[in-house]
C-alpha positions in Angstrom: 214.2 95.0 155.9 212.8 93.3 152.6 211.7 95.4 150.0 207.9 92.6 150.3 208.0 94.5 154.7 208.8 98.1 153.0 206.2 97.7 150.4 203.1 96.3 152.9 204.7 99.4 155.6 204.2 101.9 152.4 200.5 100.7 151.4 199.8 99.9 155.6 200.6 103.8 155.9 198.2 104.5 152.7 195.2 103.0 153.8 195.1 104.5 157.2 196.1 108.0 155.7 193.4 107.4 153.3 190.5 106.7 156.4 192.0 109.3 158.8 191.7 112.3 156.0 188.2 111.2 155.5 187.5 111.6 158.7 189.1 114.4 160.0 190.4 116.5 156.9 193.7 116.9 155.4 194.3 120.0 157.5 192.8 117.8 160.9 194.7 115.2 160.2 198.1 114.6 161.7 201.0 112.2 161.2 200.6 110.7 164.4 197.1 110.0 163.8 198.0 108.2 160.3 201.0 106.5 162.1 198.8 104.9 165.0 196.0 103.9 162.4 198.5 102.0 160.3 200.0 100.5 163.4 203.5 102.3 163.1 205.5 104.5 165.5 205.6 108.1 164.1 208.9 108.0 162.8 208.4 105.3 160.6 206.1 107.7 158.4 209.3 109.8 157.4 211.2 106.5 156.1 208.5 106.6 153.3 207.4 110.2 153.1 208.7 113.3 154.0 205.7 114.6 154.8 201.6 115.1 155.3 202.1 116.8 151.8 203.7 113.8 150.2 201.8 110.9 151.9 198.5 113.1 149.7 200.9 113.2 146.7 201.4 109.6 147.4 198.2 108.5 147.9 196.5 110.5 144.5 199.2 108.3 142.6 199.1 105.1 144.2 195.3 105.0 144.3 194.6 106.8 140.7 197.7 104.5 139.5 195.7 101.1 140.4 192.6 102.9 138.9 194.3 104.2 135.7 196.0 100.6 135.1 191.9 99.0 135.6 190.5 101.9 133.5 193.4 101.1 130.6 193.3 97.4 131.1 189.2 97.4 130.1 189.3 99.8 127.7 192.1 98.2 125.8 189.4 95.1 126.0 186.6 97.1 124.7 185.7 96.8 120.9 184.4 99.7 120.6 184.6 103.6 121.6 181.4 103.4 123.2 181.6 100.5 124.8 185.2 101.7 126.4 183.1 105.3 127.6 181.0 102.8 129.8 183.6 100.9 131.3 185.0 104.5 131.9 182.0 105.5 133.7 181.2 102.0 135.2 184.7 101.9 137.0 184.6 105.2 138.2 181.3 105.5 139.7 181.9 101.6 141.1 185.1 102.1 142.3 183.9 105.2 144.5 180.9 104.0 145.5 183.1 101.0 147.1 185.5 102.7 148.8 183.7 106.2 150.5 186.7 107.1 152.0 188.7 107.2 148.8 186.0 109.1 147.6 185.5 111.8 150.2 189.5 112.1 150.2 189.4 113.1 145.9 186.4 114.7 145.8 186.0 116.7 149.3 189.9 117.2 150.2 191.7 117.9 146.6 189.4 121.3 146.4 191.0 122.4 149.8 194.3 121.9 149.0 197.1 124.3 148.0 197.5 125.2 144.3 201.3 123.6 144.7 199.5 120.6 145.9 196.1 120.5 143.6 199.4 120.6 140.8 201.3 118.0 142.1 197.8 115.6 142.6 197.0 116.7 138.8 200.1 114.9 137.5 198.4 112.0 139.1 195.1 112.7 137.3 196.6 113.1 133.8 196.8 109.8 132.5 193.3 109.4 132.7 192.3 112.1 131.4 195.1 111.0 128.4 193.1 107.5 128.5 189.4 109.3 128.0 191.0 112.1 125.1 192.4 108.5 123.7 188.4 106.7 123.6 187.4 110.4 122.2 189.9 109.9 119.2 189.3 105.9 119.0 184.9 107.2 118.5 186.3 109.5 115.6 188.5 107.3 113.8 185.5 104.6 113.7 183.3 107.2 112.6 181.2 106.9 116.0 181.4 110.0 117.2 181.6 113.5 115.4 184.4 114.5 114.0 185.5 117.3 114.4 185.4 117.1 118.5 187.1 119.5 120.8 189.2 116.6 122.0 190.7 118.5 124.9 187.7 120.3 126.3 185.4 116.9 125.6 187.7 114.8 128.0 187.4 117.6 130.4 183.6 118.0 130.1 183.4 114.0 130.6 185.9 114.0 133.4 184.3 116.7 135.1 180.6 115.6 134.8 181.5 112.5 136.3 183.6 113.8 138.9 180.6 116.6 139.8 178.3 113.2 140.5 180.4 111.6 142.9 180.5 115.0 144.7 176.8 115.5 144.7 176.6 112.0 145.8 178.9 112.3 148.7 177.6 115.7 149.0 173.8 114.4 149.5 175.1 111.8 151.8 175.0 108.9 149.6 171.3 108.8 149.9 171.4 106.5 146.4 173.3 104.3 144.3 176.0 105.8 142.4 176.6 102.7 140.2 173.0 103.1 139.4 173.8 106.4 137.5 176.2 104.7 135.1 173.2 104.3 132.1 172.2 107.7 132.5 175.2 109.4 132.2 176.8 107.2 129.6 173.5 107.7 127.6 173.9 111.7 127.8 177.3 111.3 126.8 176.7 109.1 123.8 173.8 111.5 122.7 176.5 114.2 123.0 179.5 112.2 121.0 177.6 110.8 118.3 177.0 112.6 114.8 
């Protein structure tokens, strides 16, 4: 097989696991489902994961990998602190709002998990929170936002708020625009950062 067959099997698998625990759950959701979804014969989902466990695992990093490598590429483009906060926001809240099933499955699905999993799926998670305590001490060093910052709690706070909208959107049944949040929350973060 060539590693180009592997890699499009791997991703196939991905997507479908990614639509089939939106729909039915992580615990409603079995391999066979994710296997006939993607197109595969069950088996095949043990030649890339050992399990329902590890295709989650696999998915928070794959999908938050992309996302990280978007988040880093624009804020590395940004001039500015500010400036790389709203791209922050503008890609998270975007990026969700585009893809619901992504969405549901790390919002609804991580706060069900095991701890051993919610662990695992945090290791995924950490470099962007790294990336947001980065823009935190990027604001400082320019003298844009206070000094003095709890850096650690702040990229928490930040994280969390935004992470507590896309569940109250998903929550309220997506009855308005996330992407039309992004001003608003960026503002109340700015107003929060600045000295």
């Amino acid at each position: 097989m060539t590693s180009k067959k592997i890699n499009n099997k791997f991703h196939l698998i991905l997507d479908a696991a990614v639509k089939i625990f939106a729909e039915n759950g992580y615990h409603g959701s079995q391999v066979s489902k994710i296997a006939r979804e993607a197109g595969v014969a069950d088996g095949t989902i043990y030649l890339y994961f050992k399990n329902k466990e590890d295709i989650l695992v696999s998915l928070f990093r794959e999908r938050l990998g992309e996302l990280v490598g978007k988040f880093k590429e624009n804020v590395e483009a940004s001039s500015t602190a500010d400036e790389a906060l709203r791209k922050i926001c503008e890609i998270h809240y975007t990026e969700l709002e585009q893809n619901t099933d992504l969405a549901y499955v790390t919002q609804i699905e991580l706060r069900q998990s095991s701890l051993e999993l919610r662990k695992a799926i945090g290791q995924a998670v950490k470099p962007y929170i790294q990336l947001i305590e980065a823009v935190l001490v990027k604001g400082m060093e320019e003298g844009t936002f206070r000094q003095g910052l709890d850096v650690k709690l702040t990229r928490l706070l930040i994280f969390g708020a935004m992470d507590e909208a896309v569940t109250s959107w998903l929550i309220s049944g997506r009855k308005y625009s996330l992407s039309k949040q992004i001003e608003p929350t960026v503002e109340f973060f700015l107003k929060a950062l600045k000295p």
